[in-house]
C-alpha atoms as a printed R data frame, in Angstrom:
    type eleno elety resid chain resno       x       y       z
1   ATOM     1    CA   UNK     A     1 -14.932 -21.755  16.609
2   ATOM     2    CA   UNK     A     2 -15.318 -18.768  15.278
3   ATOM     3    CA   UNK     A     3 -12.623 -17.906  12.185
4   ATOM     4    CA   UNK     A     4 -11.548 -14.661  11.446
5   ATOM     5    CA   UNK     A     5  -8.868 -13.099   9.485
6   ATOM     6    CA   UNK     A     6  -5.926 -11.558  11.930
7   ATOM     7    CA   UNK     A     7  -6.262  -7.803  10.024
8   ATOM     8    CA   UNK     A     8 -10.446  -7.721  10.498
9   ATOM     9    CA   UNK     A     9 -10.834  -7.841  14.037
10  ATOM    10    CA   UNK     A    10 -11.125  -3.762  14.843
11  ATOM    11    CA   UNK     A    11  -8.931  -3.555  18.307
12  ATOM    12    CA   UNK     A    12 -10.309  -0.547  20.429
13  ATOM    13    CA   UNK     A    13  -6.706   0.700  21.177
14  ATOM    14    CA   UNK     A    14  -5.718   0.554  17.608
15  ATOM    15    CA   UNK     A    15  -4.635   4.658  16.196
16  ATOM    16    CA   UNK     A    16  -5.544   6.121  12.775
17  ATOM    17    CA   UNK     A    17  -2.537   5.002  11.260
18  ATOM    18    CA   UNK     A    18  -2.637   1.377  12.545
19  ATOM    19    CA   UNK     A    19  -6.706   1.245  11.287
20  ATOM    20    CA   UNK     A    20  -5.863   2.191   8.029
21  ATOM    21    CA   UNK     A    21  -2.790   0.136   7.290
22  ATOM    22    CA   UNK     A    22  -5.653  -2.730   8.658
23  ATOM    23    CA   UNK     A    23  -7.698  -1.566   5.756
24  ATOM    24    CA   UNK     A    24  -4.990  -1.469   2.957
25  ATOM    25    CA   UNK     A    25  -4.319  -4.712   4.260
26  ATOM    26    CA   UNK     A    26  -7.912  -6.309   3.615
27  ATOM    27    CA   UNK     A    27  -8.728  -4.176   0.473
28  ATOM    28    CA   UNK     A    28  -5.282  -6.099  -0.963
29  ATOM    29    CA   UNK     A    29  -6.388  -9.198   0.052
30  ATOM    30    CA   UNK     A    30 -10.086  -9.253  -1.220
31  ATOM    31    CA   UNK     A    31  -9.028  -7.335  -4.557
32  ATOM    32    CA   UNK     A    32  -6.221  -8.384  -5.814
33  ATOM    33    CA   UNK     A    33  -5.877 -11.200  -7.947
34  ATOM    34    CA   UNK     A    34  -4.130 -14.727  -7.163
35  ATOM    35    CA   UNK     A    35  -0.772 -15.535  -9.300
36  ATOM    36    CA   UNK     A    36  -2.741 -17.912 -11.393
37  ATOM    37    CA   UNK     A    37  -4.966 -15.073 -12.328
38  ATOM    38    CA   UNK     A    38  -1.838 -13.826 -14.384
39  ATOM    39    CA   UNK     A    39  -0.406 -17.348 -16.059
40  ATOM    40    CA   UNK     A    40  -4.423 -16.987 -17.458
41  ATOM    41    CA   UNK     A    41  -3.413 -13.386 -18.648
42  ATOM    42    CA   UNK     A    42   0.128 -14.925 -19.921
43  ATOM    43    CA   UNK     A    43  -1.724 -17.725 -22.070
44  ATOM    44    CA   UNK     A    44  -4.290 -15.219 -23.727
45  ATOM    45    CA   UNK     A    45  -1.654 -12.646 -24.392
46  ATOM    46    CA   UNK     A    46   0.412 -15.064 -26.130
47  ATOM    47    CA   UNK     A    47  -2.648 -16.256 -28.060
48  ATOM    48    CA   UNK     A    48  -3.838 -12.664 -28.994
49  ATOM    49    CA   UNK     A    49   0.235 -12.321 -30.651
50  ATOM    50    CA   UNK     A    50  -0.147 -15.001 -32.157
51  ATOM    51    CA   UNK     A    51  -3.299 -14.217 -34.372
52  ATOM    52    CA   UNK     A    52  -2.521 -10.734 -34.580
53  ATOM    53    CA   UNK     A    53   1.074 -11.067 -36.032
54  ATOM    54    CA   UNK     A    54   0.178 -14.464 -37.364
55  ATOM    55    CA   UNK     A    55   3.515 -15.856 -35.563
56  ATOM    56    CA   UNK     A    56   3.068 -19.181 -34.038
57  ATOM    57    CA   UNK     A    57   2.782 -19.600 -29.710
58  ATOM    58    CA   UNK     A    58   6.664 -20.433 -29.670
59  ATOM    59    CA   UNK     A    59   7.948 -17.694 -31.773
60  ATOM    60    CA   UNK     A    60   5.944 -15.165 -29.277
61  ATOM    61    CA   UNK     A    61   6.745 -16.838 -25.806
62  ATOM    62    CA   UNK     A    62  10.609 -16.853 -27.137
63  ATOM    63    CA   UNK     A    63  10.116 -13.137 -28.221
64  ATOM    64    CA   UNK     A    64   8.353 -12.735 -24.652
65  ATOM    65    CA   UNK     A    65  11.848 -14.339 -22.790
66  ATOM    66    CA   UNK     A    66  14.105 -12.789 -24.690
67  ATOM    67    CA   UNK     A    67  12.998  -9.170 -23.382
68  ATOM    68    CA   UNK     A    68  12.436 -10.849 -19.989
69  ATOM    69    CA   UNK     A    69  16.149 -12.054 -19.860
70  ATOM    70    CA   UNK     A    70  16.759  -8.240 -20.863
71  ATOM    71    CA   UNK     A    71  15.629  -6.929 -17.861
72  ATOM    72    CA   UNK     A    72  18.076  -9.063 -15.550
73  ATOM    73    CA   UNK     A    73  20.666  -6.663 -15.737
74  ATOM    74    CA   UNK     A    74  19.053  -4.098 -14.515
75  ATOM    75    CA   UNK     A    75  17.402  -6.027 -12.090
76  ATOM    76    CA   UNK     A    76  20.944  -6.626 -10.489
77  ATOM    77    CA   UNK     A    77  21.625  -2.680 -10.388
78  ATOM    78    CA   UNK     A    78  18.568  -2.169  -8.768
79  ATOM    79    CA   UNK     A    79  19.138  -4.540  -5.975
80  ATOM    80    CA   UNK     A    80  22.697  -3.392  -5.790
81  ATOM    81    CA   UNK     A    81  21.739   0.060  -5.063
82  ATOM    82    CA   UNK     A    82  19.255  -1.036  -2.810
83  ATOM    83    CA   UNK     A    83  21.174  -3.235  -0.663
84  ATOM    84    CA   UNK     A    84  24.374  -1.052  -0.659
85  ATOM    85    CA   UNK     A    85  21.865   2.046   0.593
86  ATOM    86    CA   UNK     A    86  21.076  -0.426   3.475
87  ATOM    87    CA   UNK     A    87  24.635  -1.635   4.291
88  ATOM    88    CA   UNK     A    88  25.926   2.635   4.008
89  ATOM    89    CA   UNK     A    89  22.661   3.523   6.534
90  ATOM    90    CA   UNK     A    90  22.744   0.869   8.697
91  ATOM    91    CA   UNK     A    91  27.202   2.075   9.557
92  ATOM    92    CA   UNK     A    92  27.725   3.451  12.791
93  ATOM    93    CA   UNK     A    93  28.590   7.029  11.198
94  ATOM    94    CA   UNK     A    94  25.590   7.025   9.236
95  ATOM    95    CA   UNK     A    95  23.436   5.813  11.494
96  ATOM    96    CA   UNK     A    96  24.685   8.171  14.313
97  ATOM    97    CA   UNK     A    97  23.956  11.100  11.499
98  ATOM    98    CA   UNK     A    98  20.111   9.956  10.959
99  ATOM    99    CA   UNK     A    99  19.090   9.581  14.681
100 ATOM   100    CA   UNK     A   100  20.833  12.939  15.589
101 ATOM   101    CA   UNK     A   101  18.843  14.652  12.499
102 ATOM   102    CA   UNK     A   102  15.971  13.127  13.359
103 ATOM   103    CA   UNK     A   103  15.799  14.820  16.501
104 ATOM   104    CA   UNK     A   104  15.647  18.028  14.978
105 ATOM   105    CA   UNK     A   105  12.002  18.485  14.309
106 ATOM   106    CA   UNK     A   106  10.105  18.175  17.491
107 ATOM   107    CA   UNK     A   107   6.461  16.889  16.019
108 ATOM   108    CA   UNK     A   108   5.384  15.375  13.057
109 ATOM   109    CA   UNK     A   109   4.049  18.447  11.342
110 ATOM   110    CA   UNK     A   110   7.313  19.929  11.872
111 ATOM   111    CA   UNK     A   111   9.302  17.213  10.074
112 ATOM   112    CA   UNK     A   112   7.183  18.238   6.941
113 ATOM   113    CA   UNK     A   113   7.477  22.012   7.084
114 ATOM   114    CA   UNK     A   114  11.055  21.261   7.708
115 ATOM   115    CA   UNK     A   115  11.448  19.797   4.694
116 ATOM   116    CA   UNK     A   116   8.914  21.942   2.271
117 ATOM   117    CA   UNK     A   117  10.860  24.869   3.563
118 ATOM   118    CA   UNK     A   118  14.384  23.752   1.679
C-alpha cells in the first residue's frame, strides 16, 4: 500500500493559494522541531545558568517559573480580547455590518486599493 502524507499528493484542480498553503504545510512539518526538541533546550539552558551565575539547577528553574507564572496575567487579557472580538463579530449587527462591507469591493485587487487608499 502505498503511504503518503494527506498535504503531498499535488491534486490537478488544486489553485495557487491552495498549493502553497500545501507547501507551508510540509515545510512545517519536515522543519520544525518536535516538543522534546525544546525540554532538550530547557535542560541545557538551565545548565548553562547554572555555571554561568554559579546558582545551583533549582535556584534557576524556580527563577525560570517565577517569570513564567508572570506571564499568566496577561495571558488571560489576551484571550479575553480575543474571545470577546469573536463573541462582538460573530452578533447579528456586527455580522450584518461585515458581509454588507464586504460587498463593497468587487475583486480582490480592489479590496487592497480600497484599503491603501484611506
Amino acid at each position: 500500500m502505498h503511504n503518503t502524507h494527506p498535504f503531498e499528493a499535488e491534486k490537478p484542480d488544486e489553485n495557487l493559494l491552495a498549493r502553497f498553503s500545501r507547501a507551508m504545510v510540509n515545510f512545517a512539518e519536515r522543519w520544525f522541531p518536535d516538543s522534546y526538541v525544546f525540554v532538550l533546550l530547557a535542560v541545557v539552558a538551565v545548565a548553562f545558568g547554572t555555571f554561568m551565575h554559579g546558582g545551583s539547577a533549582s535556584d534557576i528553574s524556580f527563577a525560570f517559573g517565577e517569570g513564567f507564572w508572570n506571564l499568566i496575567p496577561f495571558t488571560m487579557q489576551m484571550a479575553l480580547v480575543a474571545i470577546g472580538g469573536y463573541v462582538v463579530a460573530m452578533s447579528p449587527p456586527v455580522e450584518a455590518l461585515m458581509r454588507k462591507m464586504a460587498t463593497l469591493p468587487r475583486t480582490g485587487r480592489g479590496g487592497v486599493v480600497a484599503e491603501l487608499g484611506r
